[in-house]
LUMTORVO-957529 format. One record per residue (C-alpha): x, y, z; residue number from 1. Coordinates in pm, 1 decimal, always signed. Example, Ala and Ser with C-alpha at 12.3 -4.5 7.8 and 13.67 -1.06 7.14 Angstrom:
BEGIN
<pt c1="+1230.0" c2="-450.0" c3="+780.0" n="1"/>
<pt c1="+1367.0" c2="-106.0" c3="+714.0" n="2"/>
END
This chain:
BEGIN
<pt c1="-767.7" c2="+1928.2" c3="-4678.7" n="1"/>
<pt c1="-727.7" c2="+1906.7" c3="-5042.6" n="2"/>
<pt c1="-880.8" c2="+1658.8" c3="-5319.8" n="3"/>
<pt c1="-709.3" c2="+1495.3" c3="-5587.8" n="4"/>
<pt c1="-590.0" c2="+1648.5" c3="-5908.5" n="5"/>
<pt c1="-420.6" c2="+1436.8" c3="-6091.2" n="6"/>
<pt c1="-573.4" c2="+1287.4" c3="-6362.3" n="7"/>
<pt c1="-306.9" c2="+1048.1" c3="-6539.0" n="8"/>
<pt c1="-327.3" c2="+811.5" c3="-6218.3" n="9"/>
<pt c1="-619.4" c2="+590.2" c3="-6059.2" n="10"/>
<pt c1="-766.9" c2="+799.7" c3="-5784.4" n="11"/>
<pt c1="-826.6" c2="+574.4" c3="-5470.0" n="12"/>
<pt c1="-1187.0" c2="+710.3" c3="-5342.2" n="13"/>
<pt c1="-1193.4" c2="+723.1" c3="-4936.2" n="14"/>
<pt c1="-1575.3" c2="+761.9" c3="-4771.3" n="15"/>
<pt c1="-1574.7" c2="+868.9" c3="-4395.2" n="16"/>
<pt c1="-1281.9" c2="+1042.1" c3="-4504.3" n="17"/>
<pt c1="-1303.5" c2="+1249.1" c3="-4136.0" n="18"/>
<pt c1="-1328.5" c2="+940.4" c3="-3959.8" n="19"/>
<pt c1="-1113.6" c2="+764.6" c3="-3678.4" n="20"/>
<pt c1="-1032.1" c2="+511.3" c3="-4036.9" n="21"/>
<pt c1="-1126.5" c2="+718.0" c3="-4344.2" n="22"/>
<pt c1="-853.5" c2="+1017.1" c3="-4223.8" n="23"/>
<pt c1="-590.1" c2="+732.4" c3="-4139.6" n="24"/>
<pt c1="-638.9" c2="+600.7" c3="-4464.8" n="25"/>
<pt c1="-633.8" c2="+898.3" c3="-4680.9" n="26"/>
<pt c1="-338.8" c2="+983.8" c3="-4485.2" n="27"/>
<pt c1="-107.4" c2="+649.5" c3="-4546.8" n="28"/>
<pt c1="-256.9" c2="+701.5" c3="-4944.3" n="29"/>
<pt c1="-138.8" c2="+1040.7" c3="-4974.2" n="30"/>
<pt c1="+222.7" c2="+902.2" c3="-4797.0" n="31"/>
<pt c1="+260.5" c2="+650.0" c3="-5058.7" n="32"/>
<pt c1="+259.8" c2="+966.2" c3="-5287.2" n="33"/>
<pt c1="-103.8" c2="+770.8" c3="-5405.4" n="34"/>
<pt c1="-395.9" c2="+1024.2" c3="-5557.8" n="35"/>
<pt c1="-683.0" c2="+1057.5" c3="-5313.6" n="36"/>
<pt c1="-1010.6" c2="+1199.5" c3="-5319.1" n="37"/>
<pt c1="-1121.7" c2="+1242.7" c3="-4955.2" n="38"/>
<pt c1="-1461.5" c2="+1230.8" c3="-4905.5" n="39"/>
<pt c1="-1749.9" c2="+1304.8" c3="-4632.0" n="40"/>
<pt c1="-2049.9" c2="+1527.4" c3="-4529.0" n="41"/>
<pt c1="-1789.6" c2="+1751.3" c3="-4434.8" n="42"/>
<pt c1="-1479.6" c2="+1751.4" c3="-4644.8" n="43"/>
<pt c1="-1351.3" c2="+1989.3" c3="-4896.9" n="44"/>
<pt c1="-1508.2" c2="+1688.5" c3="-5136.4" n="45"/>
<pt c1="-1895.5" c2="+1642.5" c3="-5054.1" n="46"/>
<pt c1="-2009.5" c2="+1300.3" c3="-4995.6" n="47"/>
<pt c1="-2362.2" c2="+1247.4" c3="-4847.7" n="48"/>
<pt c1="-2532.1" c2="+913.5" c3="-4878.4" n="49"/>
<pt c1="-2892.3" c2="+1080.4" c3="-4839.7" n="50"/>
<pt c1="-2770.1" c2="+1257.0" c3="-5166.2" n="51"/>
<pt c1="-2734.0" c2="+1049.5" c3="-5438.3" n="52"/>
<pt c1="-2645.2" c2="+1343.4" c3="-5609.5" n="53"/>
<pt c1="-2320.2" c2="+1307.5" c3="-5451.4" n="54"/>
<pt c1="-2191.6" c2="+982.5" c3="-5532.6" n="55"/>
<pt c1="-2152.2" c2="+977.5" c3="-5914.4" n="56"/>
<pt c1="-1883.4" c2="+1289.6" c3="-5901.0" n="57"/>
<pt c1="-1711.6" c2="+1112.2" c3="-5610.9" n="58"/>
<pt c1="-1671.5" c2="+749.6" c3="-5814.1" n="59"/>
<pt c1="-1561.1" c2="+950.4" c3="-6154.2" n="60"/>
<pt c1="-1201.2" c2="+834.8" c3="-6198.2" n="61"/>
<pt c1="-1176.3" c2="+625.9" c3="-5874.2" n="62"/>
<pt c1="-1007.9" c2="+304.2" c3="-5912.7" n="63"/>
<pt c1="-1062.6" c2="+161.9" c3="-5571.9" n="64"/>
<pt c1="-1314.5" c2="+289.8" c3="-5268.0" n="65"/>
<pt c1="-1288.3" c2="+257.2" c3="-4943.3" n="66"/>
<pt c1="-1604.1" c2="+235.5" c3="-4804.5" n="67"/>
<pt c1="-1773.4" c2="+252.5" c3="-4382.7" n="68"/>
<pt c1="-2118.3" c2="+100.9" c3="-4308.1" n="69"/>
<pt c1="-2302.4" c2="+354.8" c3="-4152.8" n="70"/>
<pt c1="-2498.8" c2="+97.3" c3="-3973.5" n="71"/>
<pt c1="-2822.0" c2="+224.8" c3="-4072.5" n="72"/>
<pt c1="-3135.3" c2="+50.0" c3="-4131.3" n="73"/>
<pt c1="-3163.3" c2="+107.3" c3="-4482.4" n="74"/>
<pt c1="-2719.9" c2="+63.3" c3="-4538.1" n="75"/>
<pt c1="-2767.9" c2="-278.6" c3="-4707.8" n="76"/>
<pt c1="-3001.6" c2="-149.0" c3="-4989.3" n="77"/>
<pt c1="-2791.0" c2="+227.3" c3="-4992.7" n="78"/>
<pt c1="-2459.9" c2="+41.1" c3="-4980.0" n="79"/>
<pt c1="-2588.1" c2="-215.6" c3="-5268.9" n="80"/>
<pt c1="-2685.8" c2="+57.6" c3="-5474.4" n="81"/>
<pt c1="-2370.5" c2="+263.0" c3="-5421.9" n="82"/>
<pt c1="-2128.5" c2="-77.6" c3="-5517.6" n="83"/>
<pt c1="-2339.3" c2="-139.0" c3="-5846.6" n="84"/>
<pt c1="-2316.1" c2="+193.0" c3="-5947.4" n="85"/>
<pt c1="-1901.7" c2="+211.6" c3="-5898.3" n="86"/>
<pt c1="-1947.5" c2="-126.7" c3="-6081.1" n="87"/>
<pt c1="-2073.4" c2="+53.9" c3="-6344.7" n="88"/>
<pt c1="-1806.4" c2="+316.9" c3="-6308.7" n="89"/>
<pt c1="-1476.7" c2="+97.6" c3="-6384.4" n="90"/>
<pt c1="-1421.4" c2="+75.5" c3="-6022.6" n="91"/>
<pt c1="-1142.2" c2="-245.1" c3="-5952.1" n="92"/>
<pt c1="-1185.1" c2="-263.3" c3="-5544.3" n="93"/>
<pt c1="-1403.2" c2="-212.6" c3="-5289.5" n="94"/>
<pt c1="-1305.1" c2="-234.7" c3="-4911.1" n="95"/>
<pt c1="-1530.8" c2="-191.9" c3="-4646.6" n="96"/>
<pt c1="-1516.4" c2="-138.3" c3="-4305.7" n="97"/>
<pt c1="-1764.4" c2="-373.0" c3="-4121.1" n="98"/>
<pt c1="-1801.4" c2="-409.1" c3="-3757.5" n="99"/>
<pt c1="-1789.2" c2="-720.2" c3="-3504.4" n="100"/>
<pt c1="-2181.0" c2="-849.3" c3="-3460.7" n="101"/>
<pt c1="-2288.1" c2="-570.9" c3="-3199.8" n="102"/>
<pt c1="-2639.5" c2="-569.5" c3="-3041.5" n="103"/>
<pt c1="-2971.7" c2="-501.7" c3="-3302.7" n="104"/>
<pt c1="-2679.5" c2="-286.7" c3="-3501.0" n="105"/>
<pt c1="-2587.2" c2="-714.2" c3="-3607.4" n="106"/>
<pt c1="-2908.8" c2="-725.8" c3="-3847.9" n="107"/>
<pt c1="-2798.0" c2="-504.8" c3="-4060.4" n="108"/>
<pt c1="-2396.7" c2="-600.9" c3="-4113.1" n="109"/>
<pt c1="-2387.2" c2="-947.1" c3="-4286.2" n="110"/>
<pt c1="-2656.4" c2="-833.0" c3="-4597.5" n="111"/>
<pt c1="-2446.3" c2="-475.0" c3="-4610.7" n="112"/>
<pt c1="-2150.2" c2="-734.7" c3="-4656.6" n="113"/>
<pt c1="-2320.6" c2="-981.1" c3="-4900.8" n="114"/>
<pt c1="-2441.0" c2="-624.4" c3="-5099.7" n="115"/>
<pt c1="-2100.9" c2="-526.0" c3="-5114.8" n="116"/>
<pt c1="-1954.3" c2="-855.3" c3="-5298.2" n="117"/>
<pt c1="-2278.7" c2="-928.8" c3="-5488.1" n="118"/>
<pt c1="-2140.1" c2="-605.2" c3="-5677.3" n="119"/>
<pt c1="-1935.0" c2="-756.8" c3="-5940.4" n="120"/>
<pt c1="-1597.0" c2="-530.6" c3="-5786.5" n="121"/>
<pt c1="-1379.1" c2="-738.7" c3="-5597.5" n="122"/>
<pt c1="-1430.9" c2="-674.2" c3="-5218.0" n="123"/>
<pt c1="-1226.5" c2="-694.0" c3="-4910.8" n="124"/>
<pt c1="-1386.1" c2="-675.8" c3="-4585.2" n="125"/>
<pt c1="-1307.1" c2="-555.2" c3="-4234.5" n="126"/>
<pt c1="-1434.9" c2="-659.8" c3="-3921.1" n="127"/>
<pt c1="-1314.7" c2="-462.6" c3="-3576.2" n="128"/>
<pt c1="-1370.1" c2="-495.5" c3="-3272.0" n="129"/>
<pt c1="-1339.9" c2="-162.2" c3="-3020.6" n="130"/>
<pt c1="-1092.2" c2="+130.9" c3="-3150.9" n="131"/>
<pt c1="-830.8" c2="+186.3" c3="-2907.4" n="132"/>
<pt c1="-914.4" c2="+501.0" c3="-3043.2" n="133"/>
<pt c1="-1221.6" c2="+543.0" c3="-2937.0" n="134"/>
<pt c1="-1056.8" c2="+678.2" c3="-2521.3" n="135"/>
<pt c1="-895.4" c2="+976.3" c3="-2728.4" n="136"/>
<pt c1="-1112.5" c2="+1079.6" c3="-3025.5" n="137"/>
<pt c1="-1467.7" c2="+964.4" c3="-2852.3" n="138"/>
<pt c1="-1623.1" c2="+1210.6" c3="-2629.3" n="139"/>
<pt c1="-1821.2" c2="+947.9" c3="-2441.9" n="140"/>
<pt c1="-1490.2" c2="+817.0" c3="-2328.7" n="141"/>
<pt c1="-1218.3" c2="+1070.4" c3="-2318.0" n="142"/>
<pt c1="-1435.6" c2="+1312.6" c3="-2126.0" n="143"/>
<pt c1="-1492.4" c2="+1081.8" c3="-1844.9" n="144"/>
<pt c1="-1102.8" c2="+986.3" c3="-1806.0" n="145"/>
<pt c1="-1041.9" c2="+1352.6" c3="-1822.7" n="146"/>
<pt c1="-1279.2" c2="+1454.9" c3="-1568.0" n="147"/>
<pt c1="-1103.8" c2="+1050.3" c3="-1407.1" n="148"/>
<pt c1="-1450.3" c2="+866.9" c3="-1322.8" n="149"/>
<pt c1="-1506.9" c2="+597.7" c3="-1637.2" n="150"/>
<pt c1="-1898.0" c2="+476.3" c3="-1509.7" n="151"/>
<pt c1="-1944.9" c2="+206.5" c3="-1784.4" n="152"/>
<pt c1="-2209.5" c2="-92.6" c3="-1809.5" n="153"/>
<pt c1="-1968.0" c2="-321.7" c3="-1925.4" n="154"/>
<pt c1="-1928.5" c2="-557.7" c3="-1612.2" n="155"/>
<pt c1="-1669.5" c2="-784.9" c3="-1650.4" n="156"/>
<pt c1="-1675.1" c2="-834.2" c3="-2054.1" n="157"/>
<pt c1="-1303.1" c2="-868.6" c3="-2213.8" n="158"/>
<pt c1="-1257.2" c2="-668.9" c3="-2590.8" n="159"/>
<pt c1="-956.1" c2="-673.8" c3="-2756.6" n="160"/>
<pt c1="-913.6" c2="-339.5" c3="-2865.4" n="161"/>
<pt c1="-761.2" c2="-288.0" c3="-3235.1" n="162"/>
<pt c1="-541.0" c2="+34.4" c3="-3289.4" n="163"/>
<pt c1="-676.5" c2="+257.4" c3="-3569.2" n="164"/>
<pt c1="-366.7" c2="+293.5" c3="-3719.2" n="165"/>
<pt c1="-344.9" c2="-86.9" c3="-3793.9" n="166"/>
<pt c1="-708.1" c2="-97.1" c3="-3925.0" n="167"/>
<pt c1="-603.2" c2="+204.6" c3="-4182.6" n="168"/>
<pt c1="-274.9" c2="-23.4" c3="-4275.4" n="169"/>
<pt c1="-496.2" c2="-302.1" c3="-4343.2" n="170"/>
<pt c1="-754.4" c2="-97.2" c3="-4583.4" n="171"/>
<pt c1="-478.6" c2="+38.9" c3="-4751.0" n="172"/>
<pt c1="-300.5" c2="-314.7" c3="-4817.3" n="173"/>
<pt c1="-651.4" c2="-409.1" c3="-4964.3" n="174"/>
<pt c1="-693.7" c2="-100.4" c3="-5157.4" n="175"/>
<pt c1="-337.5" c2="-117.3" c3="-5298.2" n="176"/>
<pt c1="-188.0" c2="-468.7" c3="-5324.1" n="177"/>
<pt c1="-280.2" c2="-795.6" c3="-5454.0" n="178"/>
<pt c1="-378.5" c2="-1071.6" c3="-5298.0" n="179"/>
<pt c1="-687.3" c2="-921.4" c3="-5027.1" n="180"/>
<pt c1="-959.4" c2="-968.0" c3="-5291.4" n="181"/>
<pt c1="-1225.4" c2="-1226.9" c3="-5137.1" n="182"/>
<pt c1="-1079.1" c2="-1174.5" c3="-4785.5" n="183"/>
<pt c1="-1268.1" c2="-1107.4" c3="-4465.6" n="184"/>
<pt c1="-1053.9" c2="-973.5" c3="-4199.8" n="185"/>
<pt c1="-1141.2" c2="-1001.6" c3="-3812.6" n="186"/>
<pt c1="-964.2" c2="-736.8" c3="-3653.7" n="187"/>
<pt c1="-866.9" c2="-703.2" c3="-3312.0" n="188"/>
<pt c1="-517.5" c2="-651.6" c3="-3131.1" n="189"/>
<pt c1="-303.7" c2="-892.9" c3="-2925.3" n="190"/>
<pt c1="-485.8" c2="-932.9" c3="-2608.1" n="191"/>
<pt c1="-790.3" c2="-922.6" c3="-2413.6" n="192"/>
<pt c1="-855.1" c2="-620.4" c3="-2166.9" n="193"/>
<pt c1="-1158.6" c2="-548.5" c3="-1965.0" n="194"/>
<pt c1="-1255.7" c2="-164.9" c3="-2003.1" n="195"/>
<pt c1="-1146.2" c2="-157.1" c3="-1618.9" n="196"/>
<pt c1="-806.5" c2="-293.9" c3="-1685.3" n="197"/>
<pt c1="-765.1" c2="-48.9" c3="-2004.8" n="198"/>
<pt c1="-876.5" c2="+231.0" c3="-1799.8" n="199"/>
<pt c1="-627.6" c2="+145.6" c3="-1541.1" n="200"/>
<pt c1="-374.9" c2="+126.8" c3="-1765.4" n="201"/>
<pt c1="-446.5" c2="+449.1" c3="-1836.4" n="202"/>
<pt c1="-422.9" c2="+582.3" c3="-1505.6" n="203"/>
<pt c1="-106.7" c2="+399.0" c3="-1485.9" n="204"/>
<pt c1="+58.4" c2="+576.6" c3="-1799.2" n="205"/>
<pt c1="-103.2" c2="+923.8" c3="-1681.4" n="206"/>
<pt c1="-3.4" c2="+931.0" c3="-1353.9" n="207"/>
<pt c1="-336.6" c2="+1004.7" c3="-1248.2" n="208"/>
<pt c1="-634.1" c2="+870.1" c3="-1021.8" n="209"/>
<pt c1="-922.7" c2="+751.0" c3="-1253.8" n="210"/>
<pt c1="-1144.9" c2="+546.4" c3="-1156.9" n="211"/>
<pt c1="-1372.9" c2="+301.4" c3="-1309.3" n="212"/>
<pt c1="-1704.0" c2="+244.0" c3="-1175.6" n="213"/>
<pt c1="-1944.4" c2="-42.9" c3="-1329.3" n="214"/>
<pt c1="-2314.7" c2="+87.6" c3="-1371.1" n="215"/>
<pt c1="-2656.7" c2="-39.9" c3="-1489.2" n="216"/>
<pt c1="-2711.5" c2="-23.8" c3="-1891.2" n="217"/>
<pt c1="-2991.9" c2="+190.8" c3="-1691.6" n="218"/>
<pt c1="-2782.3" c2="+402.6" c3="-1474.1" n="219"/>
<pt c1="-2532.7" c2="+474.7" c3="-1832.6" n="220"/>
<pt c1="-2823.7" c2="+603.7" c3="-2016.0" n="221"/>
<pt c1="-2981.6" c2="+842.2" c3="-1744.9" n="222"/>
<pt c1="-2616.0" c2="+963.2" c3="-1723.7" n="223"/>
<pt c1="-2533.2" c2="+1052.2" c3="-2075.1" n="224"/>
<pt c1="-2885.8" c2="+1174.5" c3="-2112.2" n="225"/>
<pt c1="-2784.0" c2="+1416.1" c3="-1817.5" n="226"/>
<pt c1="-2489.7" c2="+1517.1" c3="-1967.3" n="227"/>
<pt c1="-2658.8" c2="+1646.0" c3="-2330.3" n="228"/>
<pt c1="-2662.7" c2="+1337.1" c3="-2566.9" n="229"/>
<pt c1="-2981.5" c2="+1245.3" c3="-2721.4" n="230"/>
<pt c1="-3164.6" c2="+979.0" c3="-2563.0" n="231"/>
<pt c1="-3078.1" c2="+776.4" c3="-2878.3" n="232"/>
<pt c1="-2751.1" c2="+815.0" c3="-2934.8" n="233"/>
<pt c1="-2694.4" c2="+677.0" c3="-2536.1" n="234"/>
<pt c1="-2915.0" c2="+395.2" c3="-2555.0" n="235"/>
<pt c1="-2716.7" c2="+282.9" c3="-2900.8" n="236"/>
<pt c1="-2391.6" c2="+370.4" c3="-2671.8" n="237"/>
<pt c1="-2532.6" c2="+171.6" c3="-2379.1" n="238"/>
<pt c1="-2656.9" c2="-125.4" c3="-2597.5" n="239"/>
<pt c1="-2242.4" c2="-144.6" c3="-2728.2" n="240"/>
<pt c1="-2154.2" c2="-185.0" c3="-2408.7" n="241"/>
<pt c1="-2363.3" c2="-415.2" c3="-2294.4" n="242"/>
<pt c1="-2258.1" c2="-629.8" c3="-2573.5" n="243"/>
<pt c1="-1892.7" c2="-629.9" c3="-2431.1" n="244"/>
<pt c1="-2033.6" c2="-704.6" c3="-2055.5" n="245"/>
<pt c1="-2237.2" c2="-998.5" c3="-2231.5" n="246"/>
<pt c1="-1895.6" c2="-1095.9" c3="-2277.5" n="247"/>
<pt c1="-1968.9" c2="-1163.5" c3="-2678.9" n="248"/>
<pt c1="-1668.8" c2="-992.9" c3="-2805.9" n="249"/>
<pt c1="-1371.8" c2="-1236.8" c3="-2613.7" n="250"/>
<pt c1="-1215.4" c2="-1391.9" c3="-2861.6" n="251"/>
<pt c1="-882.0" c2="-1273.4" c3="-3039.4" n="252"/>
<pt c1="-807.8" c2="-1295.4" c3="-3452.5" n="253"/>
<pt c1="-567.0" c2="-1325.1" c3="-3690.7" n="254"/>
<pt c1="-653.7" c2="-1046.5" c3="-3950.7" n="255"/>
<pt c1="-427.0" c2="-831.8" c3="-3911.9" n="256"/>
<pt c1="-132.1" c2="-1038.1" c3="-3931.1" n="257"/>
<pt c1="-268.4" c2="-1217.8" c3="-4216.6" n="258"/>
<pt c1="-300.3" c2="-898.2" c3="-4398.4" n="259"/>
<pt c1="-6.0" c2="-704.8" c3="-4323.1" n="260"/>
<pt c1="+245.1" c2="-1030.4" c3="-4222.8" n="261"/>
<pt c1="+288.2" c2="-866.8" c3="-3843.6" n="262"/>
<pt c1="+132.6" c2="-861.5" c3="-3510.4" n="263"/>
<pt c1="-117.7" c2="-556.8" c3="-3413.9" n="264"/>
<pt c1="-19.0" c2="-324.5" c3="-3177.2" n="265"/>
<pt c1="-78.9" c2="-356.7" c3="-2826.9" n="266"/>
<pt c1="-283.6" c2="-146.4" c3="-2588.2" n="267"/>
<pt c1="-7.5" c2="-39.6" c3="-2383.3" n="268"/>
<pt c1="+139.2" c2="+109.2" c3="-2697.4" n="269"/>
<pt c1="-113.3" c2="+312.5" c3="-2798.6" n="270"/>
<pt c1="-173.4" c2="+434.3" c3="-2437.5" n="271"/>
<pt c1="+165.0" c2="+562.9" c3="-2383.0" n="272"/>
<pt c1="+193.7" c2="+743.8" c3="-2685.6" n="273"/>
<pt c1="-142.6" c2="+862.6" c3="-2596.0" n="274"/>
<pt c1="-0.1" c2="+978.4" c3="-2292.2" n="275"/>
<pt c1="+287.6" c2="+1147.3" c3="-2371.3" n="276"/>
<pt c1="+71.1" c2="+1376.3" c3="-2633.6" n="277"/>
<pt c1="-116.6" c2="+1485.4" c3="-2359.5" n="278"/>
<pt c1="-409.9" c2="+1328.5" c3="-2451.0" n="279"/>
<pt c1="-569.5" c2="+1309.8" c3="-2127.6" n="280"/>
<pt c1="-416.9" c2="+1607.7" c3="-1936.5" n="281"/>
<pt c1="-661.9" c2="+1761.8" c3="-1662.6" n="282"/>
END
């Protein structure tokens, strides 16, 4: 991965940059032949938000930031502090990528927002719901439609799952283009699926047998506990998809054709590309 270099341009500052968003983004930047400096824990440019060492070399030059809520207890004050200091910096836009109200992760979103355009920058936020995303480049998900058992506590509950791709086009419209400054975007694609529908849709597309079995928010965290992941990373996990079976996320929006001037890309789509990549072969 390489960092910007040119100097005689504003440099578009991407956070997360190895993200499902941040490396979409830095991506359809770099396309539009746009200086980027990607940045993250682990990319070639170091970005740590425990080190506020980090931040002031990451902002120098930058024009515009795109920005993830880490969803931390402490993001709203960290995130505030961050968006005064590219204030201070000359930076002209902030966009930041927000979630849909999930579980006690919800206390800490709107005041992470309201630090973010209490700034002084003008702001653009984004609110998604699921990543379609998240049944190729999640391990909690792809694994289990690999090994084709899905056990999920998510009952009944319709999402409507928002292509990556479409949340990067968005950010960079924002980060780019007129006219997204003040805007809150609710993200989410066409239609509503229930995670058994998606994962049969899957199967479908695959060829394969994969079956979906509905389990206790219980029964989900013994299981991912059993398979390695820390007993807090699978209760947060479990608590998400609860939320869906709680049935909080059905409901469809208009963000992304309000930001882009087109519909958002269907499920289906992104499975059968999925598919023919090979992204779930045995």
């Amino acid at each position: 991965m390489t960092t910007n270099t040119d100097t005689t341009r504003p440099t578009t500052l991407v956070l997360g940059a190895t993200g499902k968003t941040g490396r979409r983004v830095a991506a359809a930047l770099r396309e539009r032949g746009l200086p980027v400096r990607a940045a993250s824990r682990s990319a070639a440019f170091r970005f740590d938000w425990d080190d506020r060492g980090t931040w002031g070399p990451a902002l120098d030059g930058a024009s515009a930031v795109y920005l993830v809520d880490s969803q931390r207890p402490d993001a709203a004050d960290t995130v505030g502090d961050f968006s005064r200091l590219a204030a201070e910096r000359g930076v002209r836009r902030l966009v930041l990528l927000s979630a849909r109200e999930d579980g006690d992760a919800a206390a800490t979103l709107p005041a992470t927002e309201s630090a973010v355009k209490e700034s002084g920058v003008p702001w653009t936020i984004l609110r998604p719901g699921w990543f379609s995303q998240n049944f190729t480049e999640s391990d909690f998900l792809h694994d289990s439609i690999v090994e084709g058992e899905v056990r999920l506590p998510t009952g009944t509950g319709l999402e409507p799952f928002i292509d990556a791709d479409d949340i990067a086009a968005v950010a960079v419209a924002a980060l780019t283009e007129d006219g997204h400054a003040g805007q809150t975007y609710e993200l989410s694609g066409p239609r509503l699926l229930t995670f058994e529908e998606a994962v049969g849709e899957i199967a479908r597309a695959t060829g394969r047998d994969i079956r979906f079995v509905p389990v206790s928010v219980e029964e989900y965290v013994r299981s991912m506990t059993a398979r390695g992941y820390p007993a807090e990373i699978a209760r947060f996990l479990g608590e998400l998809f609860d939320w869906v079976g709680q049935k909080k996320h059905e409901y469809l929006s208009d963000g992304v054709r309000r930001a882009l001037g087109r519909e958002p890309r269907d499920f289906s789509e992104y499975v059968k590309s999925a598919a023919a990549a090979g992204a779930w072969n045995a």
